[in-house]
N, C-alpha and C positions, 0 to 999 in steps of 0.2 A: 504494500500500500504506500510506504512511501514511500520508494521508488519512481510510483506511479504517479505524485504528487508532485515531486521531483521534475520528471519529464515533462509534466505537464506544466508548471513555473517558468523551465527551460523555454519552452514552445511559447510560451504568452512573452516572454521577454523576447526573444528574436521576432516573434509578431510588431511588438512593439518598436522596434529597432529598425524593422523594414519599413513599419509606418513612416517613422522618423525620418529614416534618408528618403524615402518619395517623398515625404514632404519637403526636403530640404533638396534635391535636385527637381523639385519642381519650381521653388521658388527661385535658386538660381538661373533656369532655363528658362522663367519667365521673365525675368531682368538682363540677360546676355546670349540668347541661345540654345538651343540644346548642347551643340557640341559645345560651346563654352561654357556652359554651366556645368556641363560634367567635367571638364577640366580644371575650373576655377572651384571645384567640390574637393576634386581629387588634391590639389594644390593644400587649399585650407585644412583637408582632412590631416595634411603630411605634416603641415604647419604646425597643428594643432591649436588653432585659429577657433574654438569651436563656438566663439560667443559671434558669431561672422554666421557661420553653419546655425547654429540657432536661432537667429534675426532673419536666415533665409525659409529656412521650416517656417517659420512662424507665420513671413509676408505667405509664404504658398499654401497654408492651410486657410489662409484667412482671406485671401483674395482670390483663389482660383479655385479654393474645393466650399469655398463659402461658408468656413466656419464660424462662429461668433467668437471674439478676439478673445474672450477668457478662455475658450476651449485651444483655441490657435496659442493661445502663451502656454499653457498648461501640457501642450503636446512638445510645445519645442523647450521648455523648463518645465522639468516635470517636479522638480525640488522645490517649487515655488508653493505648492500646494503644503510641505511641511513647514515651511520657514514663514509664511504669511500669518500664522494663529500666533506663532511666538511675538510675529511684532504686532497685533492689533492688541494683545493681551500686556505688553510692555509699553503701549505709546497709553493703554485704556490706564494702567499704573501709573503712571506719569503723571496722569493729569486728576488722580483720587488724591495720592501720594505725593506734592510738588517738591522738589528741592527748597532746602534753605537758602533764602535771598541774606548774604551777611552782605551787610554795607557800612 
C-alpha cells in the first residue's frame, strides 16, 4: 500500500511538473516564438534563471489558457500558497500588537 501511495505522489508531481513547463514554454512562445521560446527556456532552465521561467508560466497560464491570475500565480509559485497565511497572520499581529514608539 505504500508503495502504491508512493507511485502514485511520484505521478501527481511529474503531472505537475509537465503542467509547469507547458505553461512556461507557452508563455515564452507567446512572447518570442516557438523556436525561441524553447531556446530562450532551455537557456534560463541552464541558467537557473527560474524566477524568468516563472513570470513566463505565469503570463501563459493567465493569458492564453485563461486562467484567473490567483490560479496562474499559484501554478507558476506554488510556495506562495504556504508562505501567504504566515504573512497575513504576522502583518494581522502587527497591527493588535504595535511596537513601542520610544521618542
Amino acid at each position: 500500500m505504500k508503495a502504491l501511495l508512493r507511485v502514485l505522489l511520484w505521478l501527481l508531481l511529474a503531472a505537475f511538473a509537465a503542467l509547469w513547463v507547458a505553461a512556461c514554454l507557452t508563455g515564452l512562445s507567446l512572447i518570442a516564438g516557438l523556436l525561441w521560446g524553447l531556446v530562450i527556456g532551455a537557456v534560463l532552465a541552464w541558467l537557473r534563471l527560474t524566477w524568468l521561467l516563472q513570470l513566463a508560466a505565469c503570463f501563459g497560464a493567465w493569458s492564453l489558457w485563461h486562467w484567473p491570475i490567483v490560479a496562474a500565480v499559484l501554478l507558476a509559485v506554488p510556495r506562495m500558497a504556504l508562505v501567504l497565511p504566515g504573512l497575513a497572520s504576522s502583518h494581522l499581529a502587527s497591527l493588535r500588537h504595535p511596537r513601542a514608539r520610544w521618542s
